[in-house]
C-alpha positions as CSV (number, residue, x, y, z in Angstrom):
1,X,2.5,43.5,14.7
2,X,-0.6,43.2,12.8
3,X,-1.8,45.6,10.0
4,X,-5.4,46.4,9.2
5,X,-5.0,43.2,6.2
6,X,-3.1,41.2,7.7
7,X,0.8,40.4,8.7
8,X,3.9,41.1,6.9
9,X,7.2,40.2,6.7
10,X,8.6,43.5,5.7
11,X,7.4,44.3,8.9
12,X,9.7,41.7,10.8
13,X,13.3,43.2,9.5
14,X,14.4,39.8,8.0
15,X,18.1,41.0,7.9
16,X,18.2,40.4,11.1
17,X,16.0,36.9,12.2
18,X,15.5,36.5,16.1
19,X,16.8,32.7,15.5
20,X,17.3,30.6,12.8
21,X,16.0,27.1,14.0
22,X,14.3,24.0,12.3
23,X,10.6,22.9,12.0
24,X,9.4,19.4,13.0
25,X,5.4,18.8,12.7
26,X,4.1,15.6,14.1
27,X,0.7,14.5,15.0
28,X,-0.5,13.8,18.6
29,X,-4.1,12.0,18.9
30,X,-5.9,14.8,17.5
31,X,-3.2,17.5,17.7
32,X,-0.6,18.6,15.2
33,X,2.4,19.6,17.4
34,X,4.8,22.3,15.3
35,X,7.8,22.3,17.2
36,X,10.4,24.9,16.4
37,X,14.0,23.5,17.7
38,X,17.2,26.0,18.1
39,X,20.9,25.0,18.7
40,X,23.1,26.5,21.1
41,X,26.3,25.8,22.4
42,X,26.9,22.8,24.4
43,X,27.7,22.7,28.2
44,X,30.8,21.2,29.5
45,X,31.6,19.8,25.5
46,X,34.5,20.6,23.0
47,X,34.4,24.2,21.6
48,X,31.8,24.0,18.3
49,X,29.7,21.4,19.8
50,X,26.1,22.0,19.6
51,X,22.8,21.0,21.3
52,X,19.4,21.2,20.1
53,X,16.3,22.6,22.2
54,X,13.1,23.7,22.3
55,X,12.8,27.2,20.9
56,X,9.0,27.5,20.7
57,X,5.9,25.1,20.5
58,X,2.6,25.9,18.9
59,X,-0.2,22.8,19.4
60,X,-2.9,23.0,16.5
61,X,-6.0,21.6,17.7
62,X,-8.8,21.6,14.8
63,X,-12.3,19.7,14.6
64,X,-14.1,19.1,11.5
65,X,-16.7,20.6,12.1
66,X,-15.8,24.3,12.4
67,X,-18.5,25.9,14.4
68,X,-17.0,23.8,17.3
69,X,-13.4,24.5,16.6
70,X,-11.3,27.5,15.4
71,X,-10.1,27.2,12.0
72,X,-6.5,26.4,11.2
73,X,-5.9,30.0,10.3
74,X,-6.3,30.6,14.4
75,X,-2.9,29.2,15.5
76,X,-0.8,29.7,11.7
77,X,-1.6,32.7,9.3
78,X,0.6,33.0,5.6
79,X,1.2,36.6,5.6
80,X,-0.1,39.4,3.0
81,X,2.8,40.0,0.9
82,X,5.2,36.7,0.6
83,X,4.3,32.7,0.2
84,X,7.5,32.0,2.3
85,X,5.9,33.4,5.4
86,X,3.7,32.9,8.0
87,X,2.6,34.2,11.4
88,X,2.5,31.5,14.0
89,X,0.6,31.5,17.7
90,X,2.6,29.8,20.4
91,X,1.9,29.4,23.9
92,X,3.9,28.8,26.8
93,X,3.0,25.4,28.8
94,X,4.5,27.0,32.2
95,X,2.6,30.6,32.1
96,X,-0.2,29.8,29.6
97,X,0.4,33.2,27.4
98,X,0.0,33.2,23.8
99,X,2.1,35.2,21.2
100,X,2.1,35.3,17.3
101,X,6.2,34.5,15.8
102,X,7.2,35.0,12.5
103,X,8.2,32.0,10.5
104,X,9.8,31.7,7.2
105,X,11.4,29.4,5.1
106,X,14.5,30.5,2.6
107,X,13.2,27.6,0.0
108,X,9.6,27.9,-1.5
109,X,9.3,24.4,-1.6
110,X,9.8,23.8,1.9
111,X,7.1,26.2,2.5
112,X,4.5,24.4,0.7
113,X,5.5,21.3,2.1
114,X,4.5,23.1,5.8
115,X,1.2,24.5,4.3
116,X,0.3,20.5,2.9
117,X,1.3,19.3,6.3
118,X,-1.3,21.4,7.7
119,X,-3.7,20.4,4.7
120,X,-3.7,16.8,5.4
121,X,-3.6,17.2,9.1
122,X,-7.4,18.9,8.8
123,X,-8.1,15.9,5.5
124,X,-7.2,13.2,8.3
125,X,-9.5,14.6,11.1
126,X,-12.4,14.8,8.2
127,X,-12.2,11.1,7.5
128,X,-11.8,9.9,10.8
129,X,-14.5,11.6,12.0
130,X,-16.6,10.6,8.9
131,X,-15.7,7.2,9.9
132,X,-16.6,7.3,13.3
133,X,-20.5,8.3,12.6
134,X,-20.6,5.5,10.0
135,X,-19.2,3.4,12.6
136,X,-22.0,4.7,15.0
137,X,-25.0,3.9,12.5
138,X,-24.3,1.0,12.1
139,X,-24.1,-0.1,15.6
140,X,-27.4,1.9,15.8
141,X,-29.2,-0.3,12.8
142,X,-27.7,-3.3,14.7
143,X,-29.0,-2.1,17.8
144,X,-32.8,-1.3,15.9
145,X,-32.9,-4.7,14.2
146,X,-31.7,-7.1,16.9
147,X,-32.1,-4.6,20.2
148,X,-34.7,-5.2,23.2
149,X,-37.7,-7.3,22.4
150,X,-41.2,-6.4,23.7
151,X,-40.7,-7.1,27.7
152,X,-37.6,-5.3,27.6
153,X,-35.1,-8.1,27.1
154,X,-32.5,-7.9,24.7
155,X,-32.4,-10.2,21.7
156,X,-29.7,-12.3,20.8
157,X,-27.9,-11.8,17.9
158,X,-28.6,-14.6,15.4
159,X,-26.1,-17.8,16.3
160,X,-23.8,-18.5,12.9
161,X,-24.4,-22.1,11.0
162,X,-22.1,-25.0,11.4
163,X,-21.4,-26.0,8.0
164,X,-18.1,-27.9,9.4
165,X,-18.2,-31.7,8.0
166,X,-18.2,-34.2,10.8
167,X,-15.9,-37.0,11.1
168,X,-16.4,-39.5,8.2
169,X,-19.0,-37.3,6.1
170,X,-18.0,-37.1,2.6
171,X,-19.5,-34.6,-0.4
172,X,-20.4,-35.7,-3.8
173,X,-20.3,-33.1,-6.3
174,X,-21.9,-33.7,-9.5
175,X,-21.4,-31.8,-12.4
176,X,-23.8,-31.5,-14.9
177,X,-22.3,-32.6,-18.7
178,X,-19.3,-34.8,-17.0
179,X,-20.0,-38.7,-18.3
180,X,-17.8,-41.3,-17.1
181,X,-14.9,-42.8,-19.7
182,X,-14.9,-45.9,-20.5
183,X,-11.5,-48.1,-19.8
184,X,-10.8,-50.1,-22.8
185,X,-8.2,-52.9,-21.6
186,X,-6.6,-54.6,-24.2
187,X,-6.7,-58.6,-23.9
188,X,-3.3,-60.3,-23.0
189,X,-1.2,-61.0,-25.9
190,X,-2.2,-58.7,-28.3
191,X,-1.1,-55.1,-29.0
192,X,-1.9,-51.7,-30.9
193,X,-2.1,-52.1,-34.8
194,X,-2.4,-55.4,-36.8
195,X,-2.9,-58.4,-34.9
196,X,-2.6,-61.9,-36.0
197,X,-1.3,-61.6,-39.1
198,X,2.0,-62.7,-40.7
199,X,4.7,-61.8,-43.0
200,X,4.1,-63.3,-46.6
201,X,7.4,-65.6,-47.6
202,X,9.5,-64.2,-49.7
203,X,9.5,-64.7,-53.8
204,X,11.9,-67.6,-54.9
205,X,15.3,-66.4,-56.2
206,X,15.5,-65.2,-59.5
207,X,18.2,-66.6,-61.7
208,X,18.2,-62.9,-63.1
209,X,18.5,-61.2,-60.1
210,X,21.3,-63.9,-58.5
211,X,23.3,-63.4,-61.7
212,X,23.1,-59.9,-61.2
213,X,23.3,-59.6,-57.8
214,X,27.6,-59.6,-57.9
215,X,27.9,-57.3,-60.4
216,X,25.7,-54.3,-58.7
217,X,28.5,-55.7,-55.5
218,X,31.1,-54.8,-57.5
219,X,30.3,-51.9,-58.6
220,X,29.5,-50.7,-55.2
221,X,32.7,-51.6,-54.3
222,X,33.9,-49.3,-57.6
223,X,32.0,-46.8,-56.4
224,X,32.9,-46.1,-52.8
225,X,36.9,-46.9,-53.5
226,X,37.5,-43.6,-53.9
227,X,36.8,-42.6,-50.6
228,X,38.6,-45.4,-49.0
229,X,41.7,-44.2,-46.5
């Protein structure tokens, strides 16, 4: 029952909950289905097994614009005095009758989870309808630039270019500071650095130096000895 402010879950004696069940939410077209699944035992199955079914059903339906539609408060109400409940209107598909159930969650998280369902279930019906009437001016403009001409006739959109090359068309594409390099080709039988020119003979030998020159051997040979295996 319903107080003068609104529901409450003292009210509902949560010691003792009609069912406990699980929530799914998913959207249909322009409907968020809340279903509310139970388990119960299963028919003709080993003792402890369990079946899910359909314990209740409420079906939002909410437009944008609000003077058109009830507001989402109509069909699932958080109640006075918790954040964990809510009162929920289902309805009956066979009969058509309409009662408000009590819902709660034990964790306060998965309570607001339900509540943003909801949230973005109104936030998606907002932009898809925003979307629709800038959809429909713009076939409108269309229809106002390039509708029926003066005997009634309609116009036909303008035809798109062909800017496809044919067969054997080629584009030149300049570009304005590129020169062209020159190719320098060396000449045959000459290569990079000096060219032409050749080795001066070497100096007569020195009577000095050839004197010398088995000495500075030997002591070469005095010098490395040491290191000899």
């Amino acid at each position: 029952m319903r107080s003068v402010d609104g529901h409450r879950a003292e009210d509902w004696n949560l010691a003792k909950p009609l069912a406990t069940c699980s929530l799914v939410a998913n959207r249909l077209d322009d409907s968020l289905c809340i279903n509310i699944m139970a388990e119960r035992p299963k028919a003709n199955a080993p003792p402890g097994a369990t079946e899910s079914y359909l314990f209740a059903q409420s079906v939002i339906r909410v437009k944008s614009d609000q003077r058109r539609s009830h507001k989402i408060e109509h069909w699932v109400e958080p109640v006075v005095d918790s954040s964990r409940y809510f009162a929920m209107r289902i309805r009956d598909s066979k009969t058509g009758r309409e009662a408000f159930i009590g819902v709660g969650f034990r964790e306060r998280n998965d309570a607001t989870n339900f509540r943003m369902t909801m949230e973005d279930y109104v936030a998606a019906l907002k932009r898809e309808e925003k979307a629709q009437e800038l959809h429909r001016r713009f076939e409108q403009s269309l229809e106002d630039q390039y509708g029926d001409g003066e005997d009634g006739a309609e116009q036909p959109l303008p035809a798109m270019s062909n800017l496809s090359l044919k067969e054997g068309e080629k584009i030149h594409i300049k570009i304005k500071g590129a020169t062209k390099q020159q190719k320098h080709t060396p000449k045959k039988g000459t290569s990079v650095g000096l060219v032409g020119l050749r080795r001066p003979p070497p100096p007569p030998p020195d009577a000095n130096t050839a004197s010398s020159s088995p000495e500075k051997k030997e002591d070469d040979d005095d010098e490395w000895g040491d290191f000899e295996g």
